[in-house]
N, C-alpha and C positions, 0 to 999 in steps of 0.2 A: 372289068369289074371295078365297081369303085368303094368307096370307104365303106365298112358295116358301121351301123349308127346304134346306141342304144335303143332306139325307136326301132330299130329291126327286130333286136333279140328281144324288145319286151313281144310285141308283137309274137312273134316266132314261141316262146314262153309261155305266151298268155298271162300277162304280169304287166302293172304297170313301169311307166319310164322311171318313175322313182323307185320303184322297188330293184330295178338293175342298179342302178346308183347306189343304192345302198348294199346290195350284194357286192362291189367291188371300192366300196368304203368301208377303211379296216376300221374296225371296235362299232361300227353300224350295229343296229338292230333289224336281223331278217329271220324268219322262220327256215329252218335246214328244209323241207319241203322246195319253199321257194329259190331259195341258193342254189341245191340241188336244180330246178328245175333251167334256170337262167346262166348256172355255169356249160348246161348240154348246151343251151342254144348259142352260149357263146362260141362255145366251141367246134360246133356243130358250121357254125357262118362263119368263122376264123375272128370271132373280135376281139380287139383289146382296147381295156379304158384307156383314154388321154391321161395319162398321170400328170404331164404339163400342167393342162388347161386347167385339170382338177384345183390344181397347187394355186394357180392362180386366184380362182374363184376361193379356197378355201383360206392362205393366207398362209399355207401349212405344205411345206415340200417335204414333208416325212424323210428328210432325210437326217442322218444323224453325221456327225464327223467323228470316226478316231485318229486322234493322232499318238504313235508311239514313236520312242528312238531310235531301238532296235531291237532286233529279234530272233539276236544268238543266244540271250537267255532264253529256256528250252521256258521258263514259268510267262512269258508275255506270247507267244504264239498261240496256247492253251487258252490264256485268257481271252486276249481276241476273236478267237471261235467263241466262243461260250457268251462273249459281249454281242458278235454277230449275230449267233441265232435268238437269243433273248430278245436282241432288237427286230429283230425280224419275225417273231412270231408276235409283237404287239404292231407289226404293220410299218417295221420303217423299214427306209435301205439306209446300208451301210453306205461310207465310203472311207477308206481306211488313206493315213498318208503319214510317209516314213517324215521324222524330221531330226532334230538332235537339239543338245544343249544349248546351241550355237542362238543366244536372240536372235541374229538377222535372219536365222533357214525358219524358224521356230515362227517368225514373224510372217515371211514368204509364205505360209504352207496354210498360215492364221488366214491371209489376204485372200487365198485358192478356195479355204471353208466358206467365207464369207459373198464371195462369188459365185457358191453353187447355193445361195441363199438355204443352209443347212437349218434344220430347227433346234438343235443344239449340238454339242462339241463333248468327248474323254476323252481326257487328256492322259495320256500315259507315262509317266518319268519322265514328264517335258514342265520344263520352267514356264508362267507366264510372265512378261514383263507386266506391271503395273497400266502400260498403255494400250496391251494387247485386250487387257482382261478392262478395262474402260470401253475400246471399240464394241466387245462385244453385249457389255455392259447395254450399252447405247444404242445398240438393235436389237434388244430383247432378248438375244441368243444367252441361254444359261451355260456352263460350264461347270464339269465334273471331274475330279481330279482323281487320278485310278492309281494306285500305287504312288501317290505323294502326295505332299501336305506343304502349304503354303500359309505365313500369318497374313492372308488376307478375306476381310469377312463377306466378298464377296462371290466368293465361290465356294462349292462344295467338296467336301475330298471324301475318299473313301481309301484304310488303309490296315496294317494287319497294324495289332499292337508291338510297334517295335520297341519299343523299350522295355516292355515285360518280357518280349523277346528275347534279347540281348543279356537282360538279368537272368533271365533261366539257364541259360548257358552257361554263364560267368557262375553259377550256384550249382550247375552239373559238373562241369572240369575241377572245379573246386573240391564239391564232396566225393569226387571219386582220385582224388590225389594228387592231381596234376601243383606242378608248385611254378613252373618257369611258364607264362601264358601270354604268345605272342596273339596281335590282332593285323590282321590283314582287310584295310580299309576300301570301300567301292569309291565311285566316284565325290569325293569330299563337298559338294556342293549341293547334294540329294540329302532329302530329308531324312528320306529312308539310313541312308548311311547315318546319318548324324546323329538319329535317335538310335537307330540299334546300338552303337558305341556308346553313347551317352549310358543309355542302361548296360550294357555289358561292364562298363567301368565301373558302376555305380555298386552294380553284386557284385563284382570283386571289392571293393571298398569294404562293404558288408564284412566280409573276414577277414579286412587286413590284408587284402594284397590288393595288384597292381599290373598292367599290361609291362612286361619288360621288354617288349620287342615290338618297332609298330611297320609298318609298310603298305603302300598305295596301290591298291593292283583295278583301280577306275571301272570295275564290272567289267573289264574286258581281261579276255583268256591269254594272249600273251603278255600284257602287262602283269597279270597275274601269277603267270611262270615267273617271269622277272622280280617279281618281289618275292618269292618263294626261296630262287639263287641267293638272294642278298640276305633274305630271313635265314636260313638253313644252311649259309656256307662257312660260318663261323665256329667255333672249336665248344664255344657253350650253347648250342640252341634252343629255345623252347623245347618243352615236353607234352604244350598242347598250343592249339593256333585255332581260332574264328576267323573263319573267312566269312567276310560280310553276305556272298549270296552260293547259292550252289553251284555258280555256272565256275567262279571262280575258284571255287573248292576245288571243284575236277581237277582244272589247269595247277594248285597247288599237288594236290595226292600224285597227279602223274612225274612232275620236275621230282618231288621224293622218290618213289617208286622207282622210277626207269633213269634217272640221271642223277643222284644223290646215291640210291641207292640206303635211303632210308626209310624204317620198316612204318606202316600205316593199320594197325595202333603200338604197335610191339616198341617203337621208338619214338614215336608222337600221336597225338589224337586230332582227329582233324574234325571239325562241326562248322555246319554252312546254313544258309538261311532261305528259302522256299521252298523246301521239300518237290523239289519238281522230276517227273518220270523219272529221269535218269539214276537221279539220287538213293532208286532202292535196286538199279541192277545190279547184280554180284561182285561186277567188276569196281564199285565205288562204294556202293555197301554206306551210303553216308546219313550218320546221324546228323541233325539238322530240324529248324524250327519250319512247322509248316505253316505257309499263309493257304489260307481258306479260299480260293481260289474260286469256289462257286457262289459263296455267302459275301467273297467282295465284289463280284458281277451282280448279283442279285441286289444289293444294296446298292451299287451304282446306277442299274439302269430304276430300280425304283425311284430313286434322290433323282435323276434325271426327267423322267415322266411327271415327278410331282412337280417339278418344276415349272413344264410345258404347261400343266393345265391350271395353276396357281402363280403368275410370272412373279406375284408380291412374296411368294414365300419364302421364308427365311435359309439361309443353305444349312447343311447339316455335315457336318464332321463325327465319320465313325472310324470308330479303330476296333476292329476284329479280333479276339481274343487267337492267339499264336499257340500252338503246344509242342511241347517239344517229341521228336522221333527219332527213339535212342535205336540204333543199327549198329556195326561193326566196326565203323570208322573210330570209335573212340575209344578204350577201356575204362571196365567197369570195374572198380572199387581200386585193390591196389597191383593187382594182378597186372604184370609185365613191366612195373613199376622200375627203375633204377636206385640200386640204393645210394 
């Protein structure tokens, strides 16, 4: 048996060769009739398009690159699907690749996108070097930056508003009593860290207070216990604490809980930032600011398509309005309060 050709299945259809071509060229114009008719005979003969050759002729490998850090925070796994199928139902494939902070893995993983001749790049809580974001610059390929913000103008970012974030907090622990207000910071070199702190300080400013206690828990879960011990092992501790994201929240409320042995809200309030599944099961119960998880996918793969078909257009930097979701992890007014 040898190769089925689209000249089989137009035939076999009763359709022309271009009209197979365009039934298996995605955002094409065919009538559902004719799609219909030309996906039986595909099927029917066992064929499938050349997506290579296509690429070739077209100039367009529909492929898109993610890259993320990691993906123990439960809120980047979520996104990713939701990035994948978006991209996939306007006809790309994914290909997804782990990398980290690190320039030179960041750079490695750049070099692997760029050898599957990708037709653009999300970036996920990954840094670009200035030289990465030139290479890519320099082949056309756009880049979209998903959960971080960078001051450079030539890329686009899509991000929740962390600074209006961070103040809603600092203006919730406030107006419900809290007076001792530790900050437990993610990794200090992400944007995202920087603005939520940034605004979290700034509403406290607003009434005259101040973080009295600060510690580095790098969005990772046991550095995160580790600044919780060092936050909470002292004779006067906070009576409320921000944890920069929810994965880190957890790893704090558990070191209280089960090894402290302090009560979570009845002794401290504890508020985290992505609202992600875990964060309304019973067991965490955690008030926390939600990033919009579907409207920052939606915004990114849009900013990214605009890209493809306009390569002169200008990138666009959005920040997603944040709200807060009060739960059980913190008290409300002055109730369980110390006098």
């Amino acid at each position: 048996m040898g190769k089925v050709t689209s000249l089989q299945v137009a035939a076999r259809a009763g359709v022309s060769r271009s009209a197979v071509s365009r039934v298996f060229t995605p955002g094409a114009s065919v009538s559902k009739d004719t799609a219909a008719k030309v996906r039986t005979a595909a099927r029917e003969l066992g064929y499938r398009p050349n997506v290579l050759a296509r690429s070739l002729i077209t100039g367009r490998s529909r492929i898109i690159g993610l890259v993320v850090a990691y993906l123990e925070n439960q809120f980047y796994p979520e996104a990713m699907e939701r990035l994948s199928k978006s991209l996939q139902e306007r006809g790309y494939h994914v290909l997804v690749f782990m990398a980290s902070n690190d320039a030179q893995a960041t750079q490695q993983v750049i070099d692997e996108l760029l050898d599957y001749q990708v037709d653009g790049i999300i970036v996920a809580s990954v840094g670009m070097t200035n030289d990465l974001t030139r290479r890519c610059e320099d082949a056309g390929i756009p880049i979209v930056l998903f959960n971080r913000r960078q001051d450079d103008p030539r890329m686009s970012s899509v991000t929740s508003d962390n600074r209006a974030g961070g103040a809603r907090l600092a203006e919730f622990l406030l107006d419900n009593g809290h007076e001792r207000i530790g900050h437990i910071a993610g990794w200090e070199g992400a944007s995202t860290q920087i603005e939520r702190e940034a605004g979290f300080v700034a509403g406290l400013a607003l009434q005259d207070a101040s973080v009295m206690a600060r510690e580095v828990g790098n969005f990772d879960y046991a550095t995160a216990q580790a600044a919780a011990r060092a936050m909470f092992g002292g004779d006067a501790p906070p009576d409320a604490v921000f944890v920069a994201n929810d994965h880190m929240a957890f790893a704090v409320m558990d070191v209280l809980r089960f090894e402290l042995g302090i009560g979570v809200p009845s002794d401290v309030s504890v508020v985290g930032y992505d609202d992600v599944g875990l964060a309304a099961w019973p067991a965490y119960n955690l008030s926390t600011i939600r990033q919009r998880a579907n409207r920052m996918v939606a915004e990114t793969v849009d900013i990214l398509m605009h890209r493809l078909d306009n390569p002169d257009a200008a990138p666009r930097h959005v920040a997603i309005e944040a709200p807060l979701v009060i739960r059980g992890s913190a008290r409300i007014g002055t109730q369980g309060k110390k006098p």
